[in-house]
N, C-alpha and C positions, 0 to 999 in steps of 0.2 A: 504494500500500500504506500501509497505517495503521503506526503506532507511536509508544510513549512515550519522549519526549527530556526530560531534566530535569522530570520530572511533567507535561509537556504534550503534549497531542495531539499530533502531525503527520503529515501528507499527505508520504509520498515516493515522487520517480519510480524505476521502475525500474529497475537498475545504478547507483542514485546512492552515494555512500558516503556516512555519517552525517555528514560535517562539511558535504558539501554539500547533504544534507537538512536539517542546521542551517540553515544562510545561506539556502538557496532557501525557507524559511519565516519569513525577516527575524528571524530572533531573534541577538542582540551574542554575536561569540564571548568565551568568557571567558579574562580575564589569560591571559597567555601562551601562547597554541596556538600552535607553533613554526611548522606551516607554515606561515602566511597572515602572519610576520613580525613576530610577537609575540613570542616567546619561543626557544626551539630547538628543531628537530627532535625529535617524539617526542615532544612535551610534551600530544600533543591524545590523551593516552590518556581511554580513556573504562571504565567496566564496564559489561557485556553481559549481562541475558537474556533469552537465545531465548524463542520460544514454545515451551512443551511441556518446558522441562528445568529443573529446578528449580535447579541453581547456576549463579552466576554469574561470567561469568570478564570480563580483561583485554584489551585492543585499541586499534589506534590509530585514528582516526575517520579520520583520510584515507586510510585501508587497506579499512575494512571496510566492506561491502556493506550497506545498509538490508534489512531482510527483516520481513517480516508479522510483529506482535504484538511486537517489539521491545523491552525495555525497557533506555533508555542514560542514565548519567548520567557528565558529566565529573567527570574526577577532579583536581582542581584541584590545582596548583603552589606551594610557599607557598616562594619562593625566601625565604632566609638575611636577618634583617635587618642583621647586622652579619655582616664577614667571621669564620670561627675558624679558627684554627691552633695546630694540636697537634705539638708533640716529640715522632714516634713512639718517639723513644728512650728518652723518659723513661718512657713507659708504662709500668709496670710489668704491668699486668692491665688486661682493657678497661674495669672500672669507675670508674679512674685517669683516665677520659677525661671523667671527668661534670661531675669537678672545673672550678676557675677555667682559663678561658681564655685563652690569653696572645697578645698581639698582635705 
């Protein structure tokens, strides 16, 4: 079955799930896909749409089935470059939280 992965064609077999349609078409999984021990669990979400439905929704690639006319794109992880930590006490209001961050 055909489908679009990250704007590129791909050939997948059938029952394979999208992450393993990824790799069995040699393409690098990106930063952090949890299962293959890059990053955590749940990180290999991708967005999904089918053929024939106009929105498009949420999924995890090692869950979900490849299916005819596909369109997927990873949704990529941008972990924290610096840790933050916030006094929930001090909060006063969530906008409270935009402020300087305190280590």
């Amino acid at each position: 079955m055909s489908l679009v992965f990250e704007g590129q064609p791909l050939l997948a077999e059938a029952g394979a799930s999208l992450l393993q349609a990824w790799m069995a078409a040699g393409q690098p999984l990106t930063e952090n896909v949890g299962c293959m021990g890059q990053g955590v669990c749940g990180a290999c979400r991708v967005l999904v749409r089918r053929q024939g439905e106009r929105l498009a929704g949420t999924a995890l690639a090692c869950e979900t089935q490849a299916e005819e006319g596909m369109q997927v794109s990873f949704l990529d992880h941008f972990p924290a470059r610096r840790p933050h930590a916030y006094d929930l006490h001090a909060l006063t209001d969530s906008w409270t939280a935009l402020g300087p961050v305190r280590a």
